[in-house]
Every structure is written in C-alpha cells, then in structure tokens.
N, C-alpha and C positions, 0 to 999 in steps of 0.2 A: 504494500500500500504506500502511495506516495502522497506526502504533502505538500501546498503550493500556496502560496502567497498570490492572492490576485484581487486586483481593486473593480472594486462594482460599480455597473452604471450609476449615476445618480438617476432616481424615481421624475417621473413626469412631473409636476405642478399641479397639487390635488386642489382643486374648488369645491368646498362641499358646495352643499345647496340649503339655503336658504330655508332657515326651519322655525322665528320664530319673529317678531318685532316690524319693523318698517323698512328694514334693508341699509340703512345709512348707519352707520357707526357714529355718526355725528360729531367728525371731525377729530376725535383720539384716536387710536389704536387701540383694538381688541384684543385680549386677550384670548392666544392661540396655543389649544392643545394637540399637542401630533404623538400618536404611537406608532413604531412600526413592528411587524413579524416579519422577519427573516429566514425560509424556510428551504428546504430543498424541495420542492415540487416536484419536480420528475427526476428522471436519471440522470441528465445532461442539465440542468437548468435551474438558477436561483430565483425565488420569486419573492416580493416584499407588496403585504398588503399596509396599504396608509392609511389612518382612519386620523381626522381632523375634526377640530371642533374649534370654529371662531368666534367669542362670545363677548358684547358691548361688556363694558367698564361701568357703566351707568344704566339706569331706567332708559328705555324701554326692554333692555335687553337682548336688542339685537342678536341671533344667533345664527351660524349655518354649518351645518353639519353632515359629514361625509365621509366616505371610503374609497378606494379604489386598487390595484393590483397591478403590478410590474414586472415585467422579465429584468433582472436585473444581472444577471450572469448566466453566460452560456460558454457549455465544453463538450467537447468532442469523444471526451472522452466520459465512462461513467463519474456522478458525481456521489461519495457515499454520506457528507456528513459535512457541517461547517464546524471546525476546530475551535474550539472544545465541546462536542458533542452540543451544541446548546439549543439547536435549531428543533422545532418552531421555537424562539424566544420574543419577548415585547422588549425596546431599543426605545429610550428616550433621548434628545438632545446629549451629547457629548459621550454617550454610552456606547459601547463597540457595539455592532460596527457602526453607527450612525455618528458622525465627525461634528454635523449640524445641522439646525433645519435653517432652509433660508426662505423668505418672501415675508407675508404682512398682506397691512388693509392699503386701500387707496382712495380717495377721496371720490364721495357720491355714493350714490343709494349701489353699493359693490358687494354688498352681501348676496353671497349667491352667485355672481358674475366674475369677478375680479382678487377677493381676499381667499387667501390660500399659503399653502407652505411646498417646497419637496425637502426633503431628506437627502444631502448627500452623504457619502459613505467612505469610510475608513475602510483600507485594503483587508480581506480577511484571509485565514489559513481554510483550506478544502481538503480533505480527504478522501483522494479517488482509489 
C-alpha cells in the first residue's frame, strides 16, 4: 500500500438558498456557518459535501441555507482511505484538510443569490 501526498481541488462557491427574512443583510455581514465531509466516495475519487448556513447579525434575521457536493480529487488509480483513516469526517475553518473558507455577503437583497462561502483545502495523505 502506498501513501501520497496530494492537494484537493478547492469546492465550487456554495449559495444556499434563501430560507428565512427579507433577503438583505442590511448592510453588515452575516454570520456564516460552513461544514465540510470529506469522504472517499468511490474507488478513484474524493468527494466533499458543503452545507452552509448565512444568518443576519440582527432582527429580521435574514437566513439562507444550503448544501451541495464536489469531486474534489480524482486517481487512477484505487483510492482506499484518507490518512489517518478519518474519512467521512466534518472539517471546520483551519481544521485539516480545510486550510479556509473564503467568500461573504455583498450588498443588496443577496441572500439566496450572491452570499456564500467555498472551502479551500490543505494537501492530504491517501492510501491507495
């Protein structure tokens, strides 16, 4: 069995959807929650589902919340395991493999449309 050192795509730009409030943040930033799992999915292939949650600071409470699933690594050869056995595991901000979330809100009714985060990633060890 060999082990490999390889860095993961970073995740697409998750937008949840729009789940509670007026849609405008009303000019602060929202406080945003992102988890990811980081899984071997198939044989050849890492997958990381995103689930985000963008939620006003203030009344009215603005919310939009969402998921979505990424190929985030692909091999040729079989893949058995990400080092140290952890997979499926949940990865917050600065946690391996997730290095950090980037994006935020942007001004106007963008809940739903525009506020979002991705995950990009820290190289991980693979067990093929």
């Amino acid at each position: 069995m060999a082990r490999k050192t390889s860095q993961l795509r970073d995740a697409s730009f998750v937008i949840p959807r729009h789940a509670r409030g007026d849609r405008d943040f009303g000019g602060h930033a929202p406080r945003i929650w992102c988890n990811v799992d980081v899984a071997v999915r198939t044989r050849r292939g890492i997958r990381a589902s995103v689930q985000t949650t963008a939620r006003d600071t203030r009344p009215d409470w603005t919310t939009a919340q969402g998921s979505d699933r990424f190929r985030i690594h692909a091999r040729d050869r079989s893949i058995r395991q990400i080092v140290p056995g952890r997979a499926p595991s949940v990865f917050h901000d600065g946690s391996e493999p997730v290095r950090e979330f980037l994006g935020g809100g942007t001004r106007g009714n963008e809940a739903g449309t525009r506020t979002g985060a991705v995950p990009a990633f820290n190289p991980i060890r693979i067990l093929a």
